[in-house]
N, C-alpha and C positions, 0 to 999 in steps of 0.2 A: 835803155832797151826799147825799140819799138817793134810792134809785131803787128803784122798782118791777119785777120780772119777773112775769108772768102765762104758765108752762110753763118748765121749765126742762132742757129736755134737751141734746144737747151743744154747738148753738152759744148757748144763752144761758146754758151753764155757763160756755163758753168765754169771751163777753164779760165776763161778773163776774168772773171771775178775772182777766183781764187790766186792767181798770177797777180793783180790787182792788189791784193789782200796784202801779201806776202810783200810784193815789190811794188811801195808807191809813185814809183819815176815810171812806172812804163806807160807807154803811149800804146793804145790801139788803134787800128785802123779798121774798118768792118765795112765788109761789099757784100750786100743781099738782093738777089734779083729783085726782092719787092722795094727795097727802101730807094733812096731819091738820089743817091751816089750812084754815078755809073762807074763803070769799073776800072774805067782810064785815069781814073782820079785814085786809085790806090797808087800810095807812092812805090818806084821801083828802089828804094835804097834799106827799108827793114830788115833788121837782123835774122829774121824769121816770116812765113808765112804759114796759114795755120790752112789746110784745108777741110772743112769742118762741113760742107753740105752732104747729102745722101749720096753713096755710092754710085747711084742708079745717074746721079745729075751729071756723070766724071765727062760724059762721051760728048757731051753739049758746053762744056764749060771748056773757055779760053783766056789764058793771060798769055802776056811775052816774059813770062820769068827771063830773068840772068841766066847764064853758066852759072855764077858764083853762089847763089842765092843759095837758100836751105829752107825746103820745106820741111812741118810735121802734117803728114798725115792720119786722120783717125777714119778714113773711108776703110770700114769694115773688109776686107778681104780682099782689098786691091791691091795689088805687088808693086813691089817697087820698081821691078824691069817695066812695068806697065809705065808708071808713071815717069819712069824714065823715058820713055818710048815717047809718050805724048808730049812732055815738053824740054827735054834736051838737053836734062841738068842731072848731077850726079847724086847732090847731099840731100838725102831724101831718107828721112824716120819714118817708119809706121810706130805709134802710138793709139793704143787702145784703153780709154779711158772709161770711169763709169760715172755719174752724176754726184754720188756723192764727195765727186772733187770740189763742188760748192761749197762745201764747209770741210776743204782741206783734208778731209781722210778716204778719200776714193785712193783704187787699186788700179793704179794704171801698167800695162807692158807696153815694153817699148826694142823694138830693133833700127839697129842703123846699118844704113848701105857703108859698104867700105869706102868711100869716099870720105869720113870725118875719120877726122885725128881725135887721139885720145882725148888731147883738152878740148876740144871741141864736146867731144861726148861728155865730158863731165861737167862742161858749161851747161849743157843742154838737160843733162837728169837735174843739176842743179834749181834750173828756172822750172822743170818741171814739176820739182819734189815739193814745189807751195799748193799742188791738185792734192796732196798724198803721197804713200809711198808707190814708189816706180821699180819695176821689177824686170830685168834686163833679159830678153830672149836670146837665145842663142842661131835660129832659124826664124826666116816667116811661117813656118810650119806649125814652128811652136808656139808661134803668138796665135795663131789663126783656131790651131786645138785650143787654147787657153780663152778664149775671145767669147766661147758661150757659160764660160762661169766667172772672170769679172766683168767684163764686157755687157752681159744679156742678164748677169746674175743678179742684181740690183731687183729687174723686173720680176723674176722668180720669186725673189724675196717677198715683195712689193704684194705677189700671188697668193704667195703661203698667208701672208698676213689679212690680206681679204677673204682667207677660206675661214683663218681663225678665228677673226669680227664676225661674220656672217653666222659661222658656227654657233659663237657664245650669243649672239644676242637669239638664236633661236633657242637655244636653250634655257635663258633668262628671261624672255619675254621683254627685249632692248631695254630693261630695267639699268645695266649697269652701262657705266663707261666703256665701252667695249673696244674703241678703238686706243683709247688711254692706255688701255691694261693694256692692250698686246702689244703695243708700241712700249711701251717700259718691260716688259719681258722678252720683245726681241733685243733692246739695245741692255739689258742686264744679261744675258746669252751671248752677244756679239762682245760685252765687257772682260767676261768670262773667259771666250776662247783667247782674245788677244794678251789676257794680263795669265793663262795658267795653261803653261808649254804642255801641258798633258794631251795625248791624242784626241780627235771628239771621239772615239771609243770611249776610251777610259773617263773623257767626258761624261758623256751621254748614260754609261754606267754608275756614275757615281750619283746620280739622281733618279736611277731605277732600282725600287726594290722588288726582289721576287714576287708576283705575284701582285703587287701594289695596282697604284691606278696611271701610274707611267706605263707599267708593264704591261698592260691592259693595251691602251691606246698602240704602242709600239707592236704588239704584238698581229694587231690589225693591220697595221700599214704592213708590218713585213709577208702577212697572208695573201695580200694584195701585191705583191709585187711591187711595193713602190720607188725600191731601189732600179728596176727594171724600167720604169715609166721615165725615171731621171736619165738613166742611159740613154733610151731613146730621143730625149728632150734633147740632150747636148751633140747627139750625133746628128738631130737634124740641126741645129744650128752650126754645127764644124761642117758639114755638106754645105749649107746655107754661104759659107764664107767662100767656097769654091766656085761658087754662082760667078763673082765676081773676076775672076782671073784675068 
């Protein structure tokens, strides 16, 4: 398998390494405005080309792809009539990927243009499924809604967890481990949801008792409206993906 990257910053480092991992025969090929390969020197005969720089870059950037060729793209919110349009080819993925595809458990979606055949597509989730699991859209619509919670969700996370550290060491006087602990209670919670089919309701209730000191904290946030503040986060990021069209 050889594959093509055109930018390579962290999440399409992250893919090739985890691609990498999984499949030791594959060859990469990697074209970065900055790096000393210019771009005539990407071979034209890879199984795959990955287009992996910023969205924003899509309007300045040129290869002569094939007809035949098969791009993945992870440019956030860019359609594939788009990308059809600009370079004249049919088989074309959007894949929306999140970083922790570097150590194989990132949540990626993924749609294909009708131009792949089924084995095709199952080749394709295949070589994918060494990022993580891959989660099949039925529409670009529904990748694009889904795009600011595993897509963006990483970074969220990433959020909550800097509020927590900052939180507890003010509260402790940075006496303890702060970043430790909340790092081993986000990933014993993330262990949680994936190994026990229960709703995060019924989650989240079976470590609240009435009146307790869950009950306490949660009860703030819901005063606050913070389910409402999350609405608003992911709606500007689904708007945010329309930027692009």
């Amino acid at each position: 398998m050889r594959i093509g990257f055109f930018g390579f910053g962290n999440m399409g480092r992250a893919i090739a390494a985890a691609m990498e991992s999984q499949f030791p025969s594959i060859q990469t090929y990697i074209y970065t405005p900055s790096g000393n390969s210019p771009i005539e020197e990407m071979p034209l005969d890879l199984d795959y080309y990955v287009l992996a720089f910023k969205p924003q870059s899509l309007i300045d950037f040129q290869f002569n792809f094939r007809p035949d060729h098969k791009i993945i793209s992870i440019l956030a919110g860019v359609s594939v009539e788009k990308l059809k349009e600009k370079f004249k080819i049919e088989k074309i993925m959007r894949l929306m990927p999140n970083t922790p595809a570097l150590y194989q458990v990132g949540a990626g979606l993924i749609f294909f243009s009708s131009a792949f055949s089924e084995i095709e597509k199952e080749q394709s989730v295949k070589l994918l499924e060494s990022t993580g699991k891959i989660f099949k859209m039925n529409s670009e619509d529904q990748l694009d809604r889904a795009t600011g919670f595993s897509g963006s969700g990483p970074g969220l996370i990433f959020e909550l967890a800097r509020i927590f550290e900052e939180e507890l060491n003010l509260l402790t006087n940075s006496e303890l481990l702060a970043r430790e602990i909340i790092a081993q209670t986000f990933l014993g919670a993330a262990t949680l949801m994936t190994n026990d089919l229960s709703s995060f309701e019924d989650l989240r209730n079976a470590v609240t008792s009435k009146k307790g000191i869950t009950f306490e904290a949660l009860t703030v946030l819901k005063d606050n409206e913070l389910q409402n503040i999350f609405h608003k986060a992911f709606l500007a990021a689904y708007k945010r993906t329309q930027d692009f069209k």
